[in-house]
N, C-alpha and C positions, 0 to 999 in steps of 0.2 A: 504541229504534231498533236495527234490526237491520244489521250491518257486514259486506259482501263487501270481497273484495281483490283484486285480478286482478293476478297474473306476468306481464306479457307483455315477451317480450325477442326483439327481432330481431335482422339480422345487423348493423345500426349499433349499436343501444341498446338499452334496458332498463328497463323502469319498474313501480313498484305502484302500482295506483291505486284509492285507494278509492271502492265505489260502494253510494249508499243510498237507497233509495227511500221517496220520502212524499209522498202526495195525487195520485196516479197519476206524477208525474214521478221521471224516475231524474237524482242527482248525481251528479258523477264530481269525486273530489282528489285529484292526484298528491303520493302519499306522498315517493318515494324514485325519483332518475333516474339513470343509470348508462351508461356509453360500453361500448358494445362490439367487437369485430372479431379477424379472425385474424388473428396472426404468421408472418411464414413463418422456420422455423431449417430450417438443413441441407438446404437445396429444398423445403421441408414445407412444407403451412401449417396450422396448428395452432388451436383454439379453445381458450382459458382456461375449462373446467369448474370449476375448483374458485373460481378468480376470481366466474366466475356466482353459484355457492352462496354463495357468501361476501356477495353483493350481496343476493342475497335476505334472507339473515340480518340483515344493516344497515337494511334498509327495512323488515322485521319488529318489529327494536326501534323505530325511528322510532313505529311503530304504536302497540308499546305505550306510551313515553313521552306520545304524543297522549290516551292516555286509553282504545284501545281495547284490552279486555282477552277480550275472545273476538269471533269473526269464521268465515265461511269463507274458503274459500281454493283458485283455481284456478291454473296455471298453462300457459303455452301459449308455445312459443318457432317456431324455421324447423325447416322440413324435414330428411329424409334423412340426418342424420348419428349416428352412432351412440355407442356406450360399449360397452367389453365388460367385463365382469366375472369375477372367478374363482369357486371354491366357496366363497368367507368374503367372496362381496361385493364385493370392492376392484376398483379400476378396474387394469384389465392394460397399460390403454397409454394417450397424451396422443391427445386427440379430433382428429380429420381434419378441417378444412374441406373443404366441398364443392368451392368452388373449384379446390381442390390438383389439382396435373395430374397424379399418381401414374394417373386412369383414360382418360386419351389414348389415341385407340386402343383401348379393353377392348371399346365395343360391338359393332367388329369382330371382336374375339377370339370375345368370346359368342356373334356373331350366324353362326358356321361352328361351334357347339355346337348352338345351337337355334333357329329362325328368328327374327325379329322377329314377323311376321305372329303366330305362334306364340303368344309371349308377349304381347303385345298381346289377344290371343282372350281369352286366361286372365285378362291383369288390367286390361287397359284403359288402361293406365299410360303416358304417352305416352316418346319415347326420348329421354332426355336425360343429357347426359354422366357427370352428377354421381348420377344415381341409386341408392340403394342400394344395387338388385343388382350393378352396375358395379363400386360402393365395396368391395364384399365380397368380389368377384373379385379384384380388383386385392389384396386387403390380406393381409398374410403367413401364409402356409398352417397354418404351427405355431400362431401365437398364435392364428388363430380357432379351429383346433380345442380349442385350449385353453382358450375361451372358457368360464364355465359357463354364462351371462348376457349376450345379446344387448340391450341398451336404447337408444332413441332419445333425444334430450338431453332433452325433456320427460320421458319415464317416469325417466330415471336423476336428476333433481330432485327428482320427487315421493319416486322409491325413498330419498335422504338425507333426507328431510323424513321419510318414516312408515316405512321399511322395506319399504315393500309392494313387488310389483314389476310391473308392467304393462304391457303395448305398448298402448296406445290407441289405436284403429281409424283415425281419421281421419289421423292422423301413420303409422301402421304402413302404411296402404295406398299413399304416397309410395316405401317400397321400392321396389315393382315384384314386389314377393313375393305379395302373396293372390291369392286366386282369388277374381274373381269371383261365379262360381255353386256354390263350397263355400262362401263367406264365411268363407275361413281361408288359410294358408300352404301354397303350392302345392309338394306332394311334387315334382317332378319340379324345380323352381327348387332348392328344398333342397338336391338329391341335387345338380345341377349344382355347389354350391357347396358339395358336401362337409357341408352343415350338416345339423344334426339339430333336428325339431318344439322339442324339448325347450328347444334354448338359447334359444328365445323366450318372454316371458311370458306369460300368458294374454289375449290379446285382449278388450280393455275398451271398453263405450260410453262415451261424455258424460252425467254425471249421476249418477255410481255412487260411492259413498261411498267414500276411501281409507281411514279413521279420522283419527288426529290426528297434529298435530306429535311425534315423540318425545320424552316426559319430559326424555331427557338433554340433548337442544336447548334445549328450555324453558328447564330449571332454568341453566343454562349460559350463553346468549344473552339470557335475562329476556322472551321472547317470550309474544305472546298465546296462548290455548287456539285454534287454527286447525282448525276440523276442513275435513278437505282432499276437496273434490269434483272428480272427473274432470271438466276443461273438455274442449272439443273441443281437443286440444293442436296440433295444426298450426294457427299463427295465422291463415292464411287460411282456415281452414274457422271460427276463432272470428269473422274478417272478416267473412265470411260472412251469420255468425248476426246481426252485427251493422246489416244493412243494413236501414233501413227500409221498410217497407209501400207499395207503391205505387198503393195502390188500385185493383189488379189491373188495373193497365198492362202490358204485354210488356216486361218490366227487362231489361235485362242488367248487370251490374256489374266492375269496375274497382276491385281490391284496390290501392291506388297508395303503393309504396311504393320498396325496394331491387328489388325484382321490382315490374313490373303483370302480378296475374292478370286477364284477362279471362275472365267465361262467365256460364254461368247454372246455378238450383240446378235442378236432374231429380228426377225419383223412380226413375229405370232411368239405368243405364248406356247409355250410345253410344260401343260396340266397334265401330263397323261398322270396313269396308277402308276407306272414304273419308274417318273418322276416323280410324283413323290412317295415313293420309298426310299428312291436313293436320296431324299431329304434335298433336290433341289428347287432351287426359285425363279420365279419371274418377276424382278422387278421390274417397274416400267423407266424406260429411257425419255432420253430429248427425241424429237419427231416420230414420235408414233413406235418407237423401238424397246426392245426387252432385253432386260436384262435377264440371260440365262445362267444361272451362276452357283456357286457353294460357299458357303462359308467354313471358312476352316482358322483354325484359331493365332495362325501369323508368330508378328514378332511380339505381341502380347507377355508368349513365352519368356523372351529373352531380356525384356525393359526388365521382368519382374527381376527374373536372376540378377540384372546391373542393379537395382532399388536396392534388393535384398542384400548385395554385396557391398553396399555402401558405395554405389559409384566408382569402385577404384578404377575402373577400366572403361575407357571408352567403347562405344559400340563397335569399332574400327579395329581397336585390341583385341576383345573380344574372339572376332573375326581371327585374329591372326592365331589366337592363340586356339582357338579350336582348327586352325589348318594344321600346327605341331599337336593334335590330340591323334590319336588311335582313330579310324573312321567305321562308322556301323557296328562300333564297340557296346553300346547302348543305346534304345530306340523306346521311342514312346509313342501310342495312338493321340496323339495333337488334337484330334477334337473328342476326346473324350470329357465329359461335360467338369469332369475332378477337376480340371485345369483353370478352367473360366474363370474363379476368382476364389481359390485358396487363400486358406490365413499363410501359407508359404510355401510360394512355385517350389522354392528349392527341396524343399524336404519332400513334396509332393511328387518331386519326379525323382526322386530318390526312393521313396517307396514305392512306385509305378514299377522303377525297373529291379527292385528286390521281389517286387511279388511274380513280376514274369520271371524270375531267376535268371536275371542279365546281371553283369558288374554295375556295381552303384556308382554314377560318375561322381567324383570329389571337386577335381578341381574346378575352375573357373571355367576352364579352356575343354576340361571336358563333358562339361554341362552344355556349352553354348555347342559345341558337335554333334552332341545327342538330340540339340534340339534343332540341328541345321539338314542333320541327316533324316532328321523323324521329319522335316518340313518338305524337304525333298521327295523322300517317299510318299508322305501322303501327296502331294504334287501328280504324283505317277498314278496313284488309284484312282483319285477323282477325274482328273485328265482321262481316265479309259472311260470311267463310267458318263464323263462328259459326249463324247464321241461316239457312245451305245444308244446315250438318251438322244440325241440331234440326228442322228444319222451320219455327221461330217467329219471327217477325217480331220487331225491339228496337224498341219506339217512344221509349223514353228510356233513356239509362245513366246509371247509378250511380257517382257514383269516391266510395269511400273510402278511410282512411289517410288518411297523410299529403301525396299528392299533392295530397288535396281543397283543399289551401292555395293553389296554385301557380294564380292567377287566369289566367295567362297559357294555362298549360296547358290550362284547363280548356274557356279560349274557345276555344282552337285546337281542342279534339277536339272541340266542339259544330260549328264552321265547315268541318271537314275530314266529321263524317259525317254532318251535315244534318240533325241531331236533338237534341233537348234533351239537355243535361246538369246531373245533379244530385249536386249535393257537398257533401259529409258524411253523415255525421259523420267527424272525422278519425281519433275513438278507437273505430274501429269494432271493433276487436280484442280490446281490452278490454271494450267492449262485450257483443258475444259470447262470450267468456268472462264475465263475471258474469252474460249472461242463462242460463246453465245452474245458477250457483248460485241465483239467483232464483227459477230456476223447480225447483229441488230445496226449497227451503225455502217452496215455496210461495206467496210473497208475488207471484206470478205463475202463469198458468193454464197456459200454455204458449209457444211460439214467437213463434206469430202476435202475441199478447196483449204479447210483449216488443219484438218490431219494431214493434210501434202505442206504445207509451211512448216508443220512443227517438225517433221521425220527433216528437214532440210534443215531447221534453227538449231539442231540438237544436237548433240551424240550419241549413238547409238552402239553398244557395244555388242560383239556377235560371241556368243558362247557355243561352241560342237564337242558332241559329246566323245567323250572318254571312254574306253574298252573297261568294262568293271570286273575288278576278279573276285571271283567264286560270287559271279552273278546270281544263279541259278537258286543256289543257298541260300542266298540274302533273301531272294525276292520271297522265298516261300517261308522262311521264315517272318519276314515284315507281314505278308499275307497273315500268318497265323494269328499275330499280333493285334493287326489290326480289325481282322473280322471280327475277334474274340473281344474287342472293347464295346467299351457301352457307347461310345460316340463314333464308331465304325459306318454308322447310314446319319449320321447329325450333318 
């Protein structure tokens, strides 16, 4: 039997999961689980790089203790954040979270350099705080030029695993840096940021061989012979891959996790002007594919309320206890940008909804409703504006991740946009990361052939929507709400 592994680590957690296929179905075991998140020191906020590696390496032995002593091996983590490197390799500086406010204000800065519309032409990228280019701008003139070695968190993992060094397409187009119709780093972005072609790696697909774990790791750690294949390293693009077959129904899908991406996968980009206002993107996919999609700001919300409450509730409680809340009693615009990273969710969406003169929710249960309902609904907005911008009609959505859990959630966005919903797999990500190694090793024909296994290995749960009362009122009021926020086209 032949052993994949898939790395996937997002902005909460962390896991390997091993996956093997036999008799057309694919298994998935979670090796090794791990807690993640930034620290904020000195107004910073900071991500634990070497923490990560160091977790990889513990779930690595795990593997081989279990017996498995060769495997491939993908890995795939978030967006937009980087590593810079000197001439001998070494990391120059502790990793930025995206959240960190250090780029407040930059897209201003940049957008009296070069226009929005502008950059948008060239990469499609939609405009959001935290993006690369922003990150770049904002980050201290000397050390980047010092830089030798630009890598995003996914390629600077892989680069400690085999030495190689790589920007990987699907994660590198989350900068805001390529072009489009060169399919490469846009000279005139570069120049704007002082940066040179050079301090980036070579631009890699999904499926491309990196070699192996380095010797010294091995003999060191007592890890398996891994030989290590480029997954789609943005986990929402390994999401993505991971969504099953609809038997070419009109999908749209619902990455549901610390972010929900909403979109659909294209073969061509949609730069138009009326994309982006309505602030969407094209990120790039595995085989020549796009990612057409929004970001909207997820279960973000609701970790923070559990932090903030001191954990008393599981996330599953949570859930229940916002089904005995009031429903559409309180409503908040979710991607209004107030949200992104408050000194405190709670009190922040407590004055959200004291300023719109709604009831302030108190309890636990009616916080996690407010923001189950507010997910829902925006679900519904961007879903139209999706379907305007493509031309294509959704006859059903997809959520996977982790949201695919949250029962509540799931009825509510089948009853808010009047169409079926279908959830799972939750490990979509993983998923999609091992269907590249699959389909590298053959044991798979291709894409198609990997989403037809997974919709059979899973379950899939079907959500129809619910008669909503005093629809008509709701929707126009949530309309008011949400046009009138500042993160209404974000």
């Amino acid at each position: 039997m032949n052993y994949h592994i898939a790395v996937d680590i997002g902005a909460s957690s962390g896991r390997l999961v091993l996956g093997t296929i036999a008799d057309g179905s694919l298994s998935l075991e979670e090796i090794h689980r791990f807690s993640n998140g930034f620290t904020e020191r000195d107004g910073s906020c900071f991500w634990d790089i070497d923490y990560l590696f160091e977790e990889i390496l513990r779930g690595l032995q795990k593997a081989k203790a279990a017996g498995i002593t060769k495997c491939t091996l993908g890995i795939d983590t978030w967006a937009v954040d980087y590593v810079l490197l000197d001439a001998e390799g070494n990391r120059l500086q502790e990793v930025y979270a995206y959240r960190d406010r250090r780029t407040d204000g930059v897209m201003e800065e940049v957008a009296k350099l070069i226009s929005p519309d502008k950059v948008y032409a060239k990469t499609g990228i939609q405009q959001l705080t935290f993006n690369t280019l922003y990150q770049l701008y904002a980050h201290d003139a000397k050390e980047l030029a010092a830089a030798d070695q630009i890598l995003l968190v996914p390629d600077y993992l892989y680069y400690r695993l085999s030495g190689r060094k790589i920007n990987e397409v699907t994660n590198a187009s989350t900068t805001q840096l390529l072009n489009l119709a060169e399919r490469e780093y846009d000279a005139e972005l570069l120049s704007l940021l002082k940066l040179r072609r050079e301090q980036f790696a070579p631009l890699t697909e999904p499926g491309e061989v990196l070699g192996s774990i380095k010797d010294e790791l091995k003999q060191q750690y007592d890890l398996p012979d891994c030989e290590l294949i480029c997954a789609a390293t943005h986990d929402t693009a390994s999401a993505v891959l991971g969504v099953p077959v609809q038997d070419d129904r009109s999908a749209a899908y619902i990455s549901s996790g610390t972010w929900s991406l909403l979109g659909v996968e294209l073969d061509h980009p949609v730069n138009t002007e009326a994309a982006m206002q309505a602030n969407y993107t094209n990120e790039w996919g595995a085989f020549g594919t796009y990612r057409f999609l929004k970001n909207i700001m997820g279960l973000w919300l609701i970790q923070e309320v559990r932090r903030l409450d001191g954990e008393r509730y599981s996330f599953a409680e949570l859930a229940e206890l916002a089904a005995e809340a009031e429903g559409y009693r309180s409503l908040i615009p979710c991607n209004d940008p107030r949200f992104l990273n408050p000194d405190n969710m709670i009190e922040e969406i407590r004055l959200a909804c004291a300023e719109s003169g709604q009831p302030v929710p108190q309890t636990p249960g009616e916080l996690a409703r407010c923001i189950f309902d507010s997910l829902a609904l925006s679900y519904r907005s961007y879903l139209g504006e999706l379907e305007q911008l493509t031309g294509r009609p959704v006859e059903v959505l997809q959520i996977v991740g982790g949201g695919a859990n949250n029962t509540l959630l799931c009825q509510l966005t089948a009853d808010i946009i009047g169409r079926e919903v279908l959830a799972g797999p939750t490990e979509s990500t993983a998923l999609g990361n091992l269907a590249i190694q699959l389909i590298h090793t053959g044991e798979v024909a291709d894409i198609r052939e990997a989403r037809t296994i997974i919709g059979k290995s899973f379950k899939i749960q079907s959500y129809l929507p619910r008669p909503l009362p005093q629809n008509e009122a709701l929707l126009a009021r949530w309309e008011a709400l949400h046009a009138g926020s500042a993160g209404g086209s974000q």
